[in-house]
GULUM-207578 format. One record per residue (C-alpha): residue number from 1; residue in three letters; x, y, z. Coordinates in nm, 3 decimals. Each point is the difference from the previous one (the first is absolute). Layout:
REC     n   res        px        py        pz
REC   NUM   ALA         X         Y         Z
...
% end
This chain:
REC     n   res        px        py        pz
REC     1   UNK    12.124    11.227    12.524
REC     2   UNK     0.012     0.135    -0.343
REC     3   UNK    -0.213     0.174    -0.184
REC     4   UNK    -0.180    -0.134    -0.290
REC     5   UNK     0.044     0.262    -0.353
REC     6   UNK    -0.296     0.114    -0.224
REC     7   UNK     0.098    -0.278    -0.296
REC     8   UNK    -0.356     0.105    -0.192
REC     9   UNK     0.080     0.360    -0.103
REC    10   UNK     0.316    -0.123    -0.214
REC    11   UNK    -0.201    -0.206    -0.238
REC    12   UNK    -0.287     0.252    -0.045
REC    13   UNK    -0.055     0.335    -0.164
REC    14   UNK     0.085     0.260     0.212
REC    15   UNK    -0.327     0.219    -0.105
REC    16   UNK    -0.214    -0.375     0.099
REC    17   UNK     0.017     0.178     0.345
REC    18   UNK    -0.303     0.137     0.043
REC    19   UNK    -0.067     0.295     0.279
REC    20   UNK    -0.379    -0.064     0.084
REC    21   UNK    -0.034    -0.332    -0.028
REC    22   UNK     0.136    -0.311     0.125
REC    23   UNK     0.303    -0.212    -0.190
REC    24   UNK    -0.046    -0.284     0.009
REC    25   UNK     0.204    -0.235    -0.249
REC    26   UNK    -0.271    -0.137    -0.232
REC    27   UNK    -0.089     0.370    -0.035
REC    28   UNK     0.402     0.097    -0.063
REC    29   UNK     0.043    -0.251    -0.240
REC    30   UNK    -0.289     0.103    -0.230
REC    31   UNK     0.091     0.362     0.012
REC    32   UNK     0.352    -0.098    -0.055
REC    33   UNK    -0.068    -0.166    -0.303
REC    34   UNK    -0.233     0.302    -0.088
REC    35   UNK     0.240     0.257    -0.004
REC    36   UNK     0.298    -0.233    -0.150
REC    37   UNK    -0.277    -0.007    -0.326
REC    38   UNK    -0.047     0.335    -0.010
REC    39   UNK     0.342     0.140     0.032
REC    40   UNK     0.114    -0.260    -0.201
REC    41   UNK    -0.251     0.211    -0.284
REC    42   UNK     0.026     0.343    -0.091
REC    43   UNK    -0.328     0.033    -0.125
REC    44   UNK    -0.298    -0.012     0.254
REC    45   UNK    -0.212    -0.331     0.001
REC    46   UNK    -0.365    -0.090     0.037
REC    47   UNK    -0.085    -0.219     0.307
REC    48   UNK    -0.071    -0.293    -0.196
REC    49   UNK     0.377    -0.030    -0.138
REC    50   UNK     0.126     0.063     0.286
REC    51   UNK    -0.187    -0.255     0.173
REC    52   UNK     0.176    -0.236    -0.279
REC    53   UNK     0.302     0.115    -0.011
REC    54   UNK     0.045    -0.047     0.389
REC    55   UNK    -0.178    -0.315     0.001
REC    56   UNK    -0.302     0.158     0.240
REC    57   UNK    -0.362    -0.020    -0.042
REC    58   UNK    -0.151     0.269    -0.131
REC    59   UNK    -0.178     0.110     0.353
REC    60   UNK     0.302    -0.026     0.148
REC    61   UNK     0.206     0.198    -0.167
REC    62   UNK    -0.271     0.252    -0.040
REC    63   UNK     0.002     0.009     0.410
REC    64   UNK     0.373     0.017     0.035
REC    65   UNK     0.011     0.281    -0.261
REC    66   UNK    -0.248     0.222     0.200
REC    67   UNK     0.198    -0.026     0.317
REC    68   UNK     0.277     0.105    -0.189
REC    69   UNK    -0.138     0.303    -0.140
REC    70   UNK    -0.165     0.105     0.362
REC    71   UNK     0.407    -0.016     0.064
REC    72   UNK     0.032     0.238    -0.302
REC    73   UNK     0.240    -0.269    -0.116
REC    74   UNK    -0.167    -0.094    -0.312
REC    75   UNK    -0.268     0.169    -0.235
REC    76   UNK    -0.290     0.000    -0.204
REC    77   UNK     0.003     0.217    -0.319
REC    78   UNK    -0.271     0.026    -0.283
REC    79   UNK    -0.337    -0.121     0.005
REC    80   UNK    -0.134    -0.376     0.026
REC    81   UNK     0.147    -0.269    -0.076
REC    82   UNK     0.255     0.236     0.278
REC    83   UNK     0.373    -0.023    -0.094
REC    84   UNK     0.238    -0.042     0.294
REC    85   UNK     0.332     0.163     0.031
REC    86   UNK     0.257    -0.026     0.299
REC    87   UNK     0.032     0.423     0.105
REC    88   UNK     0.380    -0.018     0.126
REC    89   UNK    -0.093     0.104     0.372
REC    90   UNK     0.013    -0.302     0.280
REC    91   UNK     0.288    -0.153     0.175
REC    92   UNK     0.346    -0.060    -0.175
REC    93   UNK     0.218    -0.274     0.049
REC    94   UNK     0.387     0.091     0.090
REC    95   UNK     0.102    -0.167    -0.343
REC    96   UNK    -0.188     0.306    -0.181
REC    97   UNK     0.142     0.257     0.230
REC    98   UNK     0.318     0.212    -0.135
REC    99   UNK     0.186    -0.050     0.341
% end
């Protein structure tokens, strides 16, 4: 019998994983497209162009992008309207890596 290979974590963000929560793929896709936006940007970004850059709702993106900074993976600088900036910590892919 052979065993079936993880297909998902190709096609997703590799800092989408989350540690304290449950992945499942609606959730990976959202923060996928979350943190394509933001590294895509050098500047940090408000929640509410992020939300339309990634094609989100508002809440949801606002949701995704709190689970990612209890992951320390993104962050939240200045006061409100909160700007949003990806820290550099999290998971790498092997691509990134210098091997």
């Amino acid at each position: 019998m052979k065993k079936k290979k993880f297909k998902y974590r190709q096609k997703y963000h590799p800092n989408a994983f989350l540690e304290r929560k449950r992945n499942v793929t609606k959730g990976l896709k959202a923060r996928t497209e979350i943190l394509e936006v933001l590294s895509a940007r050098e500047d940090a970004l408000t929640v509410k162009s992020v939300s339309r850059l990634a094609t989100l709702s508002y809440s949801s993106s606002f949701h995704h992008l709190r689970l990612l900074e209890k992951e320390e993976i993104v962050k939240r600088e200045g006061k409100r309207p909160y700007k949003w900036k990806i820290t550099g910590t999290g998971q790498k892919s092997l691509d990134d890596l210098d091997l």
